[in-house]
C-alpha positions in Angstrom: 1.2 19.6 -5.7 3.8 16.7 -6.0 6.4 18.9 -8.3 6.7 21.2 -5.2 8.7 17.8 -3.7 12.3 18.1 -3.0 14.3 15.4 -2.1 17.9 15.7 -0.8 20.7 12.9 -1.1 23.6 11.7 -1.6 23.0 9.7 -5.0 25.0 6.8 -3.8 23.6 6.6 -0.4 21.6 3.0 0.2 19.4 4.8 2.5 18.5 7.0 -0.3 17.6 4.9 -2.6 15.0 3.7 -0.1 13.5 6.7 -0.2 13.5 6.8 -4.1 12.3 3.9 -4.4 9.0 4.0 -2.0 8.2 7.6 -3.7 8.7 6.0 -7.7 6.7 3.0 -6.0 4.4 5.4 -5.4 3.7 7.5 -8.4 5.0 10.3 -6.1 7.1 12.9 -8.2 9.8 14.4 -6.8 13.2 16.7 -7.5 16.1 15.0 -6.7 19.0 17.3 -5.3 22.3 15.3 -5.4 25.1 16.1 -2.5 28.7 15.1 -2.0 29.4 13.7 1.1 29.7 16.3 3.8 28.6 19.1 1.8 25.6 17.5 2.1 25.0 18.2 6.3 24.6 22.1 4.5 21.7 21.0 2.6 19.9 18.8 5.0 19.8 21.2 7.6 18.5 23.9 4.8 15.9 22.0 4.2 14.7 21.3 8.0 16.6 18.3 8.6 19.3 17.3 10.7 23.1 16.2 9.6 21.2 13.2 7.5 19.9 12.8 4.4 17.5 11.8 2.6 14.8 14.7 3.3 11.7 15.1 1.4 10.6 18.9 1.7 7.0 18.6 1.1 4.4 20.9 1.0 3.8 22.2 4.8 6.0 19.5 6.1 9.7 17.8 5.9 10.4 14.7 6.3 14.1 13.8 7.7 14.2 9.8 7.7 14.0 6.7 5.3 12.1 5.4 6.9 9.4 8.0 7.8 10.0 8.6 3.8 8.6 5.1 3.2 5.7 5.5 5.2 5.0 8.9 4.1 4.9 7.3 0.2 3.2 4.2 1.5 -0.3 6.1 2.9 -0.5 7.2 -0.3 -1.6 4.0 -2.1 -4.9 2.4 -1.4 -4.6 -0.6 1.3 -4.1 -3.3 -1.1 -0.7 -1.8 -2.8 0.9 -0.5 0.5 4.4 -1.9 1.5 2.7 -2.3 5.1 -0.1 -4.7 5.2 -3.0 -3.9 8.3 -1.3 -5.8 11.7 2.3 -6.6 10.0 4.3 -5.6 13.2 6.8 -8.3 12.4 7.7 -6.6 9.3 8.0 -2.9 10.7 10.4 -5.0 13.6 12.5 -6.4 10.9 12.7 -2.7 8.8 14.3 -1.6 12.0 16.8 -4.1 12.2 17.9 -3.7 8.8 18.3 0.2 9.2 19.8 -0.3 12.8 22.2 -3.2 12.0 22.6 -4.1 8.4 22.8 -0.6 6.4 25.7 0.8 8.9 27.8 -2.3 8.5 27.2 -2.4 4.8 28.2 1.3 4.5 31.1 1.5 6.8 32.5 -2.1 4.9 31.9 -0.5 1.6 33.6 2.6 2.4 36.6 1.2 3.6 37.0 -0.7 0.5 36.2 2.2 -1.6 37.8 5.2 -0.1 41.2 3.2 -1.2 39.4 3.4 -4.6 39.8 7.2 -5.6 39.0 6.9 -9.3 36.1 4.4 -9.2 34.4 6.0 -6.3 34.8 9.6 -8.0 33.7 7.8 -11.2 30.4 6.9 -9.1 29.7 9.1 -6.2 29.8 12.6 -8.6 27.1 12.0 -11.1 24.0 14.8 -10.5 26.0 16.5 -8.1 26.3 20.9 -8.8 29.7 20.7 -10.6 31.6 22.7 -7.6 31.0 19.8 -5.4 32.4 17.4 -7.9 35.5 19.6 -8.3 35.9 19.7 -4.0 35.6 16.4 -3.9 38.6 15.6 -6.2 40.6 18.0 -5.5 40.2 17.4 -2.1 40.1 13.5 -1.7 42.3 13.2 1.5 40.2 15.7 3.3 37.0 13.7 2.4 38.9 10.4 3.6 39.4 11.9 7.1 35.9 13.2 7.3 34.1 9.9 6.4 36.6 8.2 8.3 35.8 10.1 11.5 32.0 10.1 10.6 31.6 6.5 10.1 34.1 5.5 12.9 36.3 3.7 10.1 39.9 2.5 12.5 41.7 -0.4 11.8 40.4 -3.8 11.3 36.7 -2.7 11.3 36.0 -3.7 8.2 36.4 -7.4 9.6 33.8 -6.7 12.3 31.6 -5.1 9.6 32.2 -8.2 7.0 31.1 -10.8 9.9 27.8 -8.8 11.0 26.5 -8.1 7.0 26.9 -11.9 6.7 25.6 -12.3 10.2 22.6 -10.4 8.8 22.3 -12.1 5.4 22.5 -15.4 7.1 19.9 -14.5 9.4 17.2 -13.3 6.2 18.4 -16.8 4.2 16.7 -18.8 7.4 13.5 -16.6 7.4 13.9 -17.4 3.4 14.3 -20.7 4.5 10.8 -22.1 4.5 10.5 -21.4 0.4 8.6 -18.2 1.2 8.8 -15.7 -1.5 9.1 -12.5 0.8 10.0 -11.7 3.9 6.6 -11.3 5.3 3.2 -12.0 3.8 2.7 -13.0 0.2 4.0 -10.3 -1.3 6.4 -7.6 -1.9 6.8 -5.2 1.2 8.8 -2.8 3.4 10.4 -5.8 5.2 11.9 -6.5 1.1 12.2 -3.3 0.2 14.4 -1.7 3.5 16.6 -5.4 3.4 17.4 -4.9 -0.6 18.1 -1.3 -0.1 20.6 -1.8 2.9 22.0 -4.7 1.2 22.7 -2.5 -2.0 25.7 -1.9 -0.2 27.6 -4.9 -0.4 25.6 -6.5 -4.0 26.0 -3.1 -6.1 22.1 -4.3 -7.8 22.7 -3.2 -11.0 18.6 -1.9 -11.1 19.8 0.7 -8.8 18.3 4.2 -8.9 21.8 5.3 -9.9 24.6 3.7 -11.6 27.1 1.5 -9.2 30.4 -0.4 -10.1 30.2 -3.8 -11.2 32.6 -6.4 -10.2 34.7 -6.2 -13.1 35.5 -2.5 -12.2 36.6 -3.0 -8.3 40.0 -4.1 -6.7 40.4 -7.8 -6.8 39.2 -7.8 -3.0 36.5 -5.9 -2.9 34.9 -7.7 -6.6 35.3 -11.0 -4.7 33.7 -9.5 -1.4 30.7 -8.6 -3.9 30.3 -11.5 -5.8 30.3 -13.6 -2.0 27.2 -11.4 -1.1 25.8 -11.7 -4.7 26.4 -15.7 -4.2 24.2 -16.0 -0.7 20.7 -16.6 -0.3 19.6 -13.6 0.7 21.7 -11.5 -1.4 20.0 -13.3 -4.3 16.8 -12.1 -2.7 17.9 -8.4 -2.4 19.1 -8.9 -6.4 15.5 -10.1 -7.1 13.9 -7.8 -5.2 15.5 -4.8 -7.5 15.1 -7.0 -10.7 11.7 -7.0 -10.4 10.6 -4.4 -8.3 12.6 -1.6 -8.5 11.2 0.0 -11.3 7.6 -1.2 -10.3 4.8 1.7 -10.1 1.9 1.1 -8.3 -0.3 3.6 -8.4 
């Protein structure tokens, strides 16, 4: 049944790789189909969704949200392996807040830096893609600079507002971090560490990503030094541990 699963993304996309990683997590097997930005509201909608991705198009159902995604994978695995431990409402609280708050700031930041990037964000956006997208993308990069300007609300100086509420954000998982716990919530890995290292992909670029990002040594001066400051903070150490040495964990 599970090579009927279709998931749709953009490869890049941090909220994505949420989803990836909760189905691998899960011994769930899946077919990735890669979209370029935009072209990508086609597909989702195709496939029941709305103007979002991921969706998993499952067998009598679609799912349209990370989120949903992760708790779809999650009841899954017996009790003991799930990323949601019986009565943990703080951690479902703090999955929230890390979709709601920390993966739009990350992505909007990010984008800003990249879209003045052309060749390194072609180098990594493309890969998986159906070769016609790749080729519209390129040809067209000014087109797709306006259209995730306008979708993402990019205008001048936001990528100030965005850099103060990642760090806001990351500040706030270093004090929870604070008391020498190991994760976020219980005493082991969970959603709460799983949604936080995902949105903070964003600004860290883990290199135990489910697909290939820049490294440092590849970006503009300013955004490599943006990158190694998030790599350099508590919690973005977390979020690299976190993909170190879960990322490619199965469970069941």
């Amino acid at each position: 049944m599970w090579d009927m699963l279709r998931l749709v993304t953009i490869p890049i996309s941090h909220y994505c790789e949420k989803a990836r990683w909760a189905l691998e997590r899960a011994g769930v097997s899946y077919r990735e189909e890669r979209h370029v930005q935009g072209i990508h509201r086609i597909y989702a909608r195709r496939a029941g969704g709305g103007a979002t991705v991921p969706v998993l198009v499952a067998p009598g159902e679609v799912i349209a949200s990370s989120g949903e995604i992760v708790a779809w994978a999650d009841a899954r695995l017996a009790p003991e392996q799930r990323l949601f431990a019986p009565g943990e409402d703080a951690s479902a609280g703090l999955c929230a807040r890390f979709d709601d708050v920390l993966g739009p700031a990350g992505r909007r930041l990010m984008y800003v830096h990249m879209l003045e990037q052309r060749d390194v964000a072609l180098r990594y956006n493309n890969p998986g893609v159906p070769a016609w997208e790749g080729r519209a993308i390129t040809t067209g990069w000014p087109l797709v600079q306006r259209f995730i300007s306008r979708a993402l609300g990019i205008r001048p100086g936001v990528e100030h507002e965005d850099e103060r509420t990642v760090f806001a954000e990351l500040d706030s998982v270093a004090a929870l971090l604070g008391d020498g716990r190991a994760f976020l919530s219980g005493e082991r890995f969970g959603a709460a560490d799983l949604t936080f290292a995902a949105m903070a992909a964003s600004v860290v670029f883990p290199p135990s990503y489910g697909v290939r990002l820049p490294q440092p040594d590849e970006l503009a001066p300013r955004t490599a030094a943006l990158v190694e400051r998030a790599r350099e903070h508590p919690a973005g150490r977390h979020a690299l541990r976190m993909f170190s040495e879960h990322r490619h964990e199965r469970v069941a």
